[in-house]
MMTF fields as JSON, N, C-alpha, C and O atoms, coordinates in Angstrom:
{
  "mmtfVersion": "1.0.0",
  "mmtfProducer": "UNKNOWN",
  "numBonds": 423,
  "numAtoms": 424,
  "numGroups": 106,
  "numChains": 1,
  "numModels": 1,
  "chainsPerModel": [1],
  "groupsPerChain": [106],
  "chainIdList": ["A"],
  "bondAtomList": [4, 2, 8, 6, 12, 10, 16, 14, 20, 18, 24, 22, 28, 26, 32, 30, 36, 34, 40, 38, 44, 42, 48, 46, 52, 50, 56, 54, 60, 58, 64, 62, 68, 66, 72, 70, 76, 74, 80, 78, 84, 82, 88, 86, 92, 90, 96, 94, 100, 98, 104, 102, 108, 106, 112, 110, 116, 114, 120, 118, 124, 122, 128, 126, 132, 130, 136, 134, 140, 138, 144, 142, 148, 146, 152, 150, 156, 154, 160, 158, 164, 162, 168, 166, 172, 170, 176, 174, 180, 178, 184, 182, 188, 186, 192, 190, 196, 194, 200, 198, 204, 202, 208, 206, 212, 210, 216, 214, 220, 218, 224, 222, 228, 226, 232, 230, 236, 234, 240, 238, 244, 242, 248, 246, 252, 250, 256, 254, 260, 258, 264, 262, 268, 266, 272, 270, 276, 274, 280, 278, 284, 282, 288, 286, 292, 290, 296, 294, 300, 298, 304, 302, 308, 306, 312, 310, 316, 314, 320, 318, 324, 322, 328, 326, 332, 330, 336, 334, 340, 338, 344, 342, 348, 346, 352, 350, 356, 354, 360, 358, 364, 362, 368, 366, 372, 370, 376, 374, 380, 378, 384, 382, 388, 386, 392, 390, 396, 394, 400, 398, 404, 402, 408, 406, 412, 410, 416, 414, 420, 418],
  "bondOrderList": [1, 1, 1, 1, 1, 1, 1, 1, 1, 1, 1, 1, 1, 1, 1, 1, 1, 1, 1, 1, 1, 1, 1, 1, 1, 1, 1, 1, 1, 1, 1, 1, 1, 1, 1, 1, 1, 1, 1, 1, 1, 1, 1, 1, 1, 1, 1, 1, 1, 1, 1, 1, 1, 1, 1, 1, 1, 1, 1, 1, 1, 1, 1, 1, 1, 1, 1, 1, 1, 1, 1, 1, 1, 1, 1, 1, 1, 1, 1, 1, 1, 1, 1, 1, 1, 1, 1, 1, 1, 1, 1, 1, 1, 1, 1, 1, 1, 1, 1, 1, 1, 1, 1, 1, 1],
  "groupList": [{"groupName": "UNK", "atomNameList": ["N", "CA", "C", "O"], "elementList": ["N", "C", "C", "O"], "formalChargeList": [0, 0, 0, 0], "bondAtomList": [1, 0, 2, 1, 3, 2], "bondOrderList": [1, 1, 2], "singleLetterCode": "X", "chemCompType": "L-PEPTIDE LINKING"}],
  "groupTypeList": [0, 0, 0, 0, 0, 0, 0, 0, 0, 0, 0, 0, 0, 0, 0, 0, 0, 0, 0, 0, 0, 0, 0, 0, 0, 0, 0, 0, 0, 0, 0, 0, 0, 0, 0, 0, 0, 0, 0, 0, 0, 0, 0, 0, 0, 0, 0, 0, 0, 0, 0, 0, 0, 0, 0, 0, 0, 0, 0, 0, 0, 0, 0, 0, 0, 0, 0, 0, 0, 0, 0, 0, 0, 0, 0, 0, 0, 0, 0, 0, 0, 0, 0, 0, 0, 0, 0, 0, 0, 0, 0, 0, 0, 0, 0, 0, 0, 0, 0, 0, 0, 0, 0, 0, 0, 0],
  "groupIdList": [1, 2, 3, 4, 5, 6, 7, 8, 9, 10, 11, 12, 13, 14, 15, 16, 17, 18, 19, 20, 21, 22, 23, 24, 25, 26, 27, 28, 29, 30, 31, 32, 33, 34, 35, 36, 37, 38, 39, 40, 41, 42, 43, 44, 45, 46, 47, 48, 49, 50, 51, 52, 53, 54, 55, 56, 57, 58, 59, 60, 61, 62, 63, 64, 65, 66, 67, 68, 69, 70, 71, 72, 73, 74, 75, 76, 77, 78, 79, 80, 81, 82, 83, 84, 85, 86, 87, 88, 89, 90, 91, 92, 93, 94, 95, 96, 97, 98, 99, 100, 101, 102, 103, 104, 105, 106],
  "secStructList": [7, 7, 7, 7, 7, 7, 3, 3, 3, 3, 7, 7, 1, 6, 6, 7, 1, 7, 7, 3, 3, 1, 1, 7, 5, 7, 1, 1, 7, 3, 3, 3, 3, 3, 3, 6, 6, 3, 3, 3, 3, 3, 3, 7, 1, 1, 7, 5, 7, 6, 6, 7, 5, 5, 7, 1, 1, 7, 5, 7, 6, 6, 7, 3, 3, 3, 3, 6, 6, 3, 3, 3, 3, 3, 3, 1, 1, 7, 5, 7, 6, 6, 1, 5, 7, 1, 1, 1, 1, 3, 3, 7, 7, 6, 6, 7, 1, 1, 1, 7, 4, 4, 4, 4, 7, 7],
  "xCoordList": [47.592, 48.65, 48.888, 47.936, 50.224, 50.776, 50.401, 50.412, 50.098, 50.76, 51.092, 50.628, 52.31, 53.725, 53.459, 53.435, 53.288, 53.127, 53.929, 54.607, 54.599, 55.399, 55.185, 54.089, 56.359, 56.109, 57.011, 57.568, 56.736, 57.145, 58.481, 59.122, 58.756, 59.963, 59.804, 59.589, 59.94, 60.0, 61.015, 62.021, 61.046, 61.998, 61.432, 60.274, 62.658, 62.099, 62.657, 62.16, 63.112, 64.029, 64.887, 65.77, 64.309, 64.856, 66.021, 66.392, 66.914, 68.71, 68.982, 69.953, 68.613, 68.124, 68.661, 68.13, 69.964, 70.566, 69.628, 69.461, 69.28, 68.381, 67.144, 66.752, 66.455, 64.721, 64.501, 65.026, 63.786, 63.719, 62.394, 61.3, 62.618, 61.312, 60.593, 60.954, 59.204, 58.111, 57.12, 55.987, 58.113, 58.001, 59.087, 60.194, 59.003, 60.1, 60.373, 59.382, 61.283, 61.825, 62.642, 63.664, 62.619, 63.016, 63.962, 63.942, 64.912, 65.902, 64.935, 63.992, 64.771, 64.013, 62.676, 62.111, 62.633, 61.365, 61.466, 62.58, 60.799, 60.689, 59.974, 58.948, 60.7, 60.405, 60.314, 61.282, 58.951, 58.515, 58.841, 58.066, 60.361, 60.677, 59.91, 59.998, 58.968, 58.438, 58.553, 58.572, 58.636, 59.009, 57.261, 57.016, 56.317, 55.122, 54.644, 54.622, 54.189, 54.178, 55.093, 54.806, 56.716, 57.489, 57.777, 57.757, 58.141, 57.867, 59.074, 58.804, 60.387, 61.905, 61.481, 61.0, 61.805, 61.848, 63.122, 64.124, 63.338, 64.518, 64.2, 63.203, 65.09, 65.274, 65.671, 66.389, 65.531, 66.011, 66.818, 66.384, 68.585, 69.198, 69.695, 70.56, 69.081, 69.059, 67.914, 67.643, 67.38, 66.645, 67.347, 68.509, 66.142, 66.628, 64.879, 63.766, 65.08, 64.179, 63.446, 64.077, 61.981, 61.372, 62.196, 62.571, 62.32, 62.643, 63.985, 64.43, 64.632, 65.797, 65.792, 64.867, 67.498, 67.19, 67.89, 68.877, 67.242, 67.824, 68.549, 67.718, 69.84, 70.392, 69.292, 68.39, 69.159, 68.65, 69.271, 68.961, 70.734, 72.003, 72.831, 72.885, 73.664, 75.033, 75.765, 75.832, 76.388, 77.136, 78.743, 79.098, 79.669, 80.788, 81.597, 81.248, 82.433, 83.176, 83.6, 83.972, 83.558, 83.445, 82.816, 83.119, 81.816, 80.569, 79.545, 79.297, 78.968, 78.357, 76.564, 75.843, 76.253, 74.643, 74.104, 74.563, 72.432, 71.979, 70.369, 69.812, 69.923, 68.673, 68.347, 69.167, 66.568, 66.064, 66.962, 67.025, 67.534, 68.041, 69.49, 70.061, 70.032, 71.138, 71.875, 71.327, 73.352, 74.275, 74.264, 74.717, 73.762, 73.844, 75.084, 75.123, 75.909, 77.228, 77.929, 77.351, 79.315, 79.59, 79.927, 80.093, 79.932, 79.638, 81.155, 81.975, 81.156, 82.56, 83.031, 84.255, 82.45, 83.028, 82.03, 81.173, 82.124, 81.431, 79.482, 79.439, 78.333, 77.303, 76.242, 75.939, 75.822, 74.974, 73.976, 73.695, 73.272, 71.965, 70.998, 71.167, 70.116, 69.127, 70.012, 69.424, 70.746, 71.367, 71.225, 71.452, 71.063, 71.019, 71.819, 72.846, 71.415, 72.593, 72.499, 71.651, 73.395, 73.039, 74.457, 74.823, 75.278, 76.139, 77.373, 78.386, 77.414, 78.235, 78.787, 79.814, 78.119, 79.282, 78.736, 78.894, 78.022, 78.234, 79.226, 79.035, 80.174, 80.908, 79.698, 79.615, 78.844, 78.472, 79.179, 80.121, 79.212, 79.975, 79.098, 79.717, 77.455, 76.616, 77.349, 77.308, 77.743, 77.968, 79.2, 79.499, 80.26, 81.62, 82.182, 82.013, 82.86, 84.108, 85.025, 85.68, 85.511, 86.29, 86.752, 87.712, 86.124, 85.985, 86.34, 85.51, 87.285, 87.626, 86.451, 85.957, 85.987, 85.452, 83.902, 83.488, 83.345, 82.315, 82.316, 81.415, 83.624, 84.025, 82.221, 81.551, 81.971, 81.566, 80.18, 79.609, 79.852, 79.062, 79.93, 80.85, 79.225, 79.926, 79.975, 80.621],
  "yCoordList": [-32.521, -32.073, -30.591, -29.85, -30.108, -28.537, -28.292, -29.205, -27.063, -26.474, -25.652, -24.961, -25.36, -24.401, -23.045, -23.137, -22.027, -20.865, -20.536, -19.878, -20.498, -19.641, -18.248, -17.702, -17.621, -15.868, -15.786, -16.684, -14.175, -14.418, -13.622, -13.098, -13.718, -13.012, -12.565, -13.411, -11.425, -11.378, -11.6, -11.039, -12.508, -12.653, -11.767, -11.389, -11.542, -10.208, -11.247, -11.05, -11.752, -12.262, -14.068, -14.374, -14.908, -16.156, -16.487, -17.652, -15.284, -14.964, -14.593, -15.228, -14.084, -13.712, -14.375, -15.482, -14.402, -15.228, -14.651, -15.373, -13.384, -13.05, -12.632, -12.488, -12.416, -12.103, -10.81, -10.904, -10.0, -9.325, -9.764, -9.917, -9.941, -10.057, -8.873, -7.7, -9.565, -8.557, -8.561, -8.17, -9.159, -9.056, -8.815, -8.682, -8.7, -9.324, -10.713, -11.443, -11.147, -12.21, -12.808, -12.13, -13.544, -14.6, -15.302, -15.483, -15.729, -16.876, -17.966, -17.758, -18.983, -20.222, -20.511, -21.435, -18.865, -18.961, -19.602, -19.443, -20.133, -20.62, -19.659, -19.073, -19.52, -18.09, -18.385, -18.962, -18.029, -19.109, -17.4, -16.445, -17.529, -16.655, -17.159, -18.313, -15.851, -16.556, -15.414, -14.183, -16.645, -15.368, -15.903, -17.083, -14.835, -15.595, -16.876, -16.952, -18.068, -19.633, -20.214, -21.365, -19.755, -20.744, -19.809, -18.613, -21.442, -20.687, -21.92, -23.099, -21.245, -21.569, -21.334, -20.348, -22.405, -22.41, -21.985, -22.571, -21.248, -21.134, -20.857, -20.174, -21.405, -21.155, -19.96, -19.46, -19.168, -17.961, -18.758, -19.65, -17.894, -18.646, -17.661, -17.856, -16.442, -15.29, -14.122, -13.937, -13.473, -12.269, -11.343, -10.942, -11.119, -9.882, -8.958, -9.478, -8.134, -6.851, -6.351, -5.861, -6.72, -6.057, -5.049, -3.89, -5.591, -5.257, -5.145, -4.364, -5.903, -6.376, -7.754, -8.522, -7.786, -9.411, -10.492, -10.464, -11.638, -12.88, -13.695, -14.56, -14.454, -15.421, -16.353, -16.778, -16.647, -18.043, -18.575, -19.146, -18.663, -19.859, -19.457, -18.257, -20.266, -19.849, -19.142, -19.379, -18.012, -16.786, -16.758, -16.197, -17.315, -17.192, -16.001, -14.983, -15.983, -14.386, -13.85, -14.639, -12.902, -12.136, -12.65, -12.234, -13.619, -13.822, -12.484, -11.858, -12.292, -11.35, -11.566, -12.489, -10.86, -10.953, -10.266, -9.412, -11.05, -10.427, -10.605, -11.526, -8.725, -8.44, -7.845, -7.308, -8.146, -7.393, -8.179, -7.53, -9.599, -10.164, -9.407, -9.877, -8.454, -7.701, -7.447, -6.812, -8.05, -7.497, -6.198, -5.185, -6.181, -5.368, -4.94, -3.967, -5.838, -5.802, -7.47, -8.368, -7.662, -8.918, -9.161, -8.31, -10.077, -10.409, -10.798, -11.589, -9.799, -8.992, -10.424, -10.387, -11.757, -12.822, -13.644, -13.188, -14.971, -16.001, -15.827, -15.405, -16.101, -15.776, -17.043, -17.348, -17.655, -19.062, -18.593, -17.416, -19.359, -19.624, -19.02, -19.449, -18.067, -17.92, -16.667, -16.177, -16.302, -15.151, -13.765, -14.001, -12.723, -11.354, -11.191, -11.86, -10.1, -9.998, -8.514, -7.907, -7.804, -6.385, -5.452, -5.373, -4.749, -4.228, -4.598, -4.295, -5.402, -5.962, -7.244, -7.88, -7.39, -8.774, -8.569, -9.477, -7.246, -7.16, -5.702, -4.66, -6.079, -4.256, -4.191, -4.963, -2.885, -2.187, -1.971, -1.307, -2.29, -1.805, -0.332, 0.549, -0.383, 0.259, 2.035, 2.613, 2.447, 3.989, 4.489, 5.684, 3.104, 3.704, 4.311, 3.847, 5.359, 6.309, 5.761, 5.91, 4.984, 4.383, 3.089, 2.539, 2.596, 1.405, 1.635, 2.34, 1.288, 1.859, 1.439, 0.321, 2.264, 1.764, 0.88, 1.3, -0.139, -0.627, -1.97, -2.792, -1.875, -2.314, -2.468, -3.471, -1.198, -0.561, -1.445, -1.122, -2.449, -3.519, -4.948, -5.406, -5.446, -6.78, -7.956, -8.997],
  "zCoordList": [79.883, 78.998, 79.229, 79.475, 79.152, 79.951, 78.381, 77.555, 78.107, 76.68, 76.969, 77.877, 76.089, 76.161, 75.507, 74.28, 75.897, 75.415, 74.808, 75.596, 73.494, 72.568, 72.758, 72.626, 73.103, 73.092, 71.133, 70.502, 70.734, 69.495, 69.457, 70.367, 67.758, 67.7, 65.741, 64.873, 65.55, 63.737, 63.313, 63.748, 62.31, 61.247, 59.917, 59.739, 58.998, 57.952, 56.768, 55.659, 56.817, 55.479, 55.59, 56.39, 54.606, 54.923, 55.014, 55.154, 54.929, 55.058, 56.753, 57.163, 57.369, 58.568, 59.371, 59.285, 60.685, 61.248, 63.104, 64.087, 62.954, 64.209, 63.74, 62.581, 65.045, 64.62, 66.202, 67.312, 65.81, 67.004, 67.848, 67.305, 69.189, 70.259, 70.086, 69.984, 70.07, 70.323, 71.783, 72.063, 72.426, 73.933, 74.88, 74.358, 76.571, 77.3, 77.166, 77.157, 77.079, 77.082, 78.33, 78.428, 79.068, 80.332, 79.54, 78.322, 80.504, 80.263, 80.077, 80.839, 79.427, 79.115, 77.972, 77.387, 78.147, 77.204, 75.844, 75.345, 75.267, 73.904, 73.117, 73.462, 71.842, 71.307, 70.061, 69.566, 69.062, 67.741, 66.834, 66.78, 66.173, 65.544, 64.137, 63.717, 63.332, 62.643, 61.471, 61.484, 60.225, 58.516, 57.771, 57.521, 57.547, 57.216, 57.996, 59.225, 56.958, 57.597, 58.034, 58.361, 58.289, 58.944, 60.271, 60.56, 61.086, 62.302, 63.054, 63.279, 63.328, 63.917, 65.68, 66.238, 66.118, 67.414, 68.271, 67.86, 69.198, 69.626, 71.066, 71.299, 72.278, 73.165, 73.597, 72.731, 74.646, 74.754, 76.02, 76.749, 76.01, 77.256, 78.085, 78.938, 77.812, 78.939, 78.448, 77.262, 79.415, 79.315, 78.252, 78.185, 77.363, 76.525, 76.526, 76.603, 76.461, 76.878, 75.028, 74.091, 75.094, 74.46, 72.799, 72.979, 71.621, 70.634, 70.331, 69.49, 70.991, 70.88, 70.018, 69.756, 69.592, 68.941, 69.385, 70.12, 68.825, 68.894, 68.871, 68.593, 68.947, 68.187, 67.143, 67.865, 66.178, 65.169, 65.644, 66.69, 64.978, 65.043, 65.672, 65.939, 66.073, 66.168, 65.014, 63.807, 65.956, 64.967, 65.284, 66.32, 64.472, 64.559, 64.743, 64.145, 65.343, 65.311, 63.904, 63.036, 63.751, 62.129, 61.295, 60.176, 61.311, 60.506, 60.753, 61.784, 59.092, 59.296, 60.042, 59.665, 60.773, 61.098, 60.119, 59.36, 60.307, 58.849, 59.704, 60.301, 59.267, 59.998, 58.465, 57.719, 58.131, 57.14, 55.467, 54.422, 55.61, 54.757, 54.364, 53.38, 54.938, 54.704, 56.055, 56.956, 56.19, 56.893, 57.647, 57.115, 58.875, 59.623, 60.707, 61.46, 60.543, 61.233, 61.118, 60.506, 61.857, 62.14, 63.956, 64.83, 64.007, 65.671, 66.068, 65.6, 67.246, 67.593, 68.26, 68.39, 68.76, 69.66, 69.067, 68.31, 69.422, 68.955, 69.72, 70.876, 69.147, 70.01, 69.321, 68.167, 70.896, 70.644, 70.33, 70.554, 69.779, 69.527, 71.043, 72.185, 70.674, 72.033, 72.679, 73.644, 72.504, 73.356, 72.934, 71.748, 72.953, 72.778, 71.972, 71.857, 71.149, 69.752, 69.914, 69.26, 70.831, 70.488, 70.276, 69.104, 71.271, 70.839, 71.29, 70.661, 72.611, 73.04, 72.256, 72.495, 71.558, 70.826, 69.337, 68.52, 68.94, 66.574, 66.7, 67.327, 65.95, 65.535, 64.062, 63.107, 64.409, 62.824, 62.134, 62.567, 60.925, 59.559, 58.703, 58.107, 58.856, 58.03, 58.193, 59.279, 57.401, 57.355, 57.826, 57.838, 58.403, 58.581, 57.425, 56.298, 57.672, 56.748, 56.726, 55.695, 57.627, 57.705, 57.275, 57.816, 56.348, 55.457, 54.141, 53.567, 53.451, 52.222, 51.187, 51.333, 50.168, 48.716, 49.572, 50.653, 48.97, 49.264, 50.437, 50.602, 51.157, 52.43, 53.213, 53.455, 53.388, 54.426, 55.07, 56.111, 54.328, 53.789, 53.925, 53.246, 55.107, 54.989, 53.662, 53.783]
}
């Protein structure tokens, strides 16, 4: 019997649509994003580099991502499950001026 090495990933909050690697990550790896005792399996379907994050789920375009149980931006194009979630596909909202009143917060 092979056994499958899970590399990991933190989840902070059961709202949480990504989890960040606490390794390099390979296209294929299986990656046991984990909040305490639960522990979400996800494929990784490309290399993402050491403390970067995750897809959980699939993230719709202008759905907000949510790191630390709170909206950290919304995801600028649609992004699968297992793929890199970094700046190329979330616009940040946190600290724009440019957001009227309590906008600024997805």
């Amino acid at each position: 019997m092979i056994k499958m090495v899970l590399k990991r990933a933190l989840r902070m909050n059961p709202k949480d649509n990504v989890a960040t690697v606490i390794a390099d990550i390979e296209k294929g790896d299986q990656i046991a994003a984990m909040l305490e005792r639960d522990r979400q399996i996800v494929e990784a379907k490309e290399k993402i580099p050491f403390g970067f994050k995750i897809a959980l789920t699939d993230i719709a375009r202008d759905d907000a991502v949510y790191k630390y149980g709170e909206a950290i931006g919304k995801a600028s194009k649609f992004i699968q499950k297992g793929y890199l979630v970094h700046i190329h596909n979330v616009e940040g909202s946190r600290g724009r001026g440019d957001l009227i009143g309590g906008e600024n917060l997805i």
